[in-house]
C-alpha positions as CSV (number, residue, x, y, z in Angstrom):
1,X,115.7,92.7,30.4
2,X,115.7,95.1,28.2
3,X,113.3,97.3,30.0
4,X,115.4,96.7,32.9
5,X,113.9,99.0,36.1
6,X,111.1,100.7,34.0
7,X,109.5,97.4,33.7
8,X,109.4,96.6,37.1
9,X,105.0,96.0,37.7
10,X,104.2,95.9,34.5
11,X,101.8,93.4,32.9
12,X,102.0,91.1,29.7
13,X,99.9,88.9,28.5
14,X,100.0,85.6,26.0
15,X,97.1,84.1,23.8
16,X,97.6,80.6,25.5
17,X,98.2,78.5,28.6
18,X,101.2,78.7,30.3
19,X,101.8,75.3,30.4
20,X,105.9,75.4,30.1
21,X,106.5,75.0,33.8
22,X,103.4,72.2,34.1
23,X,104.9,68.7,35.1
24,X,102.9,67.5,31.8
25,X,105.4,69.4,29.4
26,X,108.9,68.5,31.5
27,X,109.8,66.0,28.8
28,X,108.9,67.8,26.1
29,X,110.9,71.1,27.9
30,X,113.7,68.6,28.4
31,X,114.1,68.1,24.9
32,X,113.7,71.5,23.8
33,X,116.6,72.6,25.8
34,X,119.0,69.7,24.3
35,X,118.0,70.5,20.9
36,X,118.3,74.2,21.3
37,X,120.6,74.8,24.2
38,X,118.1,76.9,25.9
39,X,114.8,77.4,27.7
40,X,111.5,77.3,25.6
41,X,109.5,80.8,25.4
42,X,105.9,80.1,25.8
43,X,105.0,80.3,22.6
44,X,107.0,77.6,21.6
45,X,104.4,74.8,23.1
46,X,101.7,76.7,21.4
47,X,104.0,76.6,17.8
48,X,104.3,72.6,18.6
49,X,101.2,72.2,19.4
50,X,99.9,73.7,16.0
51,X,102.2,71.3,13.7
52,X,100.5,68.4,15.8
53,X,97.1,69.5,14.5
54,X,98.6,70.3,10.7
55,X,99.7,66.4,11.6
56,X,96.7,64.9,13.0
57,X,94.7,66.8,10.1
58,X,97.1,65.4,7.3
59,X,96.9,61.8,9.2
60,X,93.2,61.7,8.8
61,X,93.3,63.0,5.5
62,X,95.5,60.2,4.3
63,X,93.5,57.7,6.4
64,X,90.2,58.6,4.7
65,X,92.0,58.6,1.2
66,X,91.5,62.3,0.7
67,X,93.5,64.4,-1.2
68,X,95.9,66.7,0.7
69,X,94.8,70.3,-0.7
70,X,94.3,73.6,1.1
71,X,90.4,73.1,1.6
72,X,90.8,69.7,2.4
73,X,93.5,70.3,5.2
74,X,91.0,73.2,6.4
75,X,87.9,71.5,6.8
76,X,89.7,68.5,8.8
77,X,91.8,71.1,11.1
78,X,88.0,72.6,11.5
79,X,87.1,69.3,13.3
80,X,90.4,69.0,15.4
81,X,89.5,67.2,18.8
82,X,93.5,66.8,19.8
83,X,94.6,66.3,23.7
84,X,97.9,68.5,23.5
85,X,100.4,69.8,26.3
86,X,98.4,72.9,26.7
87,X,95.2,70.9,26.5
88,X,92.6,70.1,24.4
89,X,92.7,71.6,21.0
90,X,89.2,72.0,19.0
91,X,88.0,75.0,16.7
92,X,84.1,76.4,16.8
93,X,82.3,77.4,13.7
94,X,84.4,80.6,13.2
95,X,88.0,78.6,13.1
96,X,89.1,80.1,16.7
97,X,89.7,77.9,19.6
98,X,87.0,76.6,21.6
99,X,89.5,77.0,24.8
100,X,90.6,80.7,24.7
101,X,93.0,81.2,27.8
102,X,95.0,84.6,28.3
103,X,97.8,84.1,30.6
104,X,99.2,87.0,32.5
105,X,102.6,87.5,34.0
106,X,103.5,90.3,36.0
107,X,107.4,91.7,35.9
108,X,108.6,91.8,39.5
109,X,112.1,92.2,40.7
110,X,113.2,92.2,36.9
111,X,111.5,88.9,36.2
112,X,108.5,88.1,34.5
113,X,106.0,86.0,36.6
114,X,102.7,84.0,36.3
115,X,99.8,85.6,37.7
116,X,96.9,83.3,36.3
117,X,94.7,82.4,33.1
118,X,91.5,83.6,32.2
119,X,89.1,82.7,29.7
120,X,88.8,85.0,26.8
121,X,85.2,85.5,25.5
């Protein structure tokens, strides 16, 4: 908005799935919007998304009798396997995602639109 005319074409890009407008995350949009009193950005899903595998970390933690340190939380976020709104969550040797997705939205008539996903290599 910003921007306003000099945007108008332009590209931008995000680091994840749009997955705000899928029918999987409606509730979860729902929600969002009567807790916040406003639309989610799409990086809100993916913040969400990364407390639910700090949770599912912790939860096996405790459930194995572990102690919660940094290491410890580390190594079991390192083996994430987690079904999420944006998909499946799981890390490869080097601690990135094994799904990397780039979304791109192009700006026409002064709003920002999907174009498509592709993988990142």
């Amino acid at each position: 908005q910003d921007a306003g005319q000099a945007s108008e074409n332009w590209y931008a890009t995000i680091a994840a799935p749009d997955t705000i407008d899928e029918p999987q995350a409606q509730d979860w949009v729902a929600r969002y919007q009567s807790r916040f009193g406003a639309s989610p950005q799409d990086y809100a899903l993916t913040a969400y998304d990364a407390v639910l595998v700090l949770d599912d970390s912790v939860s096996r933690l405790l459930s194995d009798g572990m102690p919660i340190t940094r290491d410890n939380v580390r190594d079991y976020a390192q083996k994430t396997n987690l079904s999420t709104l944006q998909g499946m969550i799981s890390f490869d040797d080097n601690g990135d995602l094994q799904q990397k997705i780039i979304s791109v939205f192009q700006v026409k008539d002064g709003l920002y639109k999907y174009v498509g996903a592709a993988p990142q290599s």
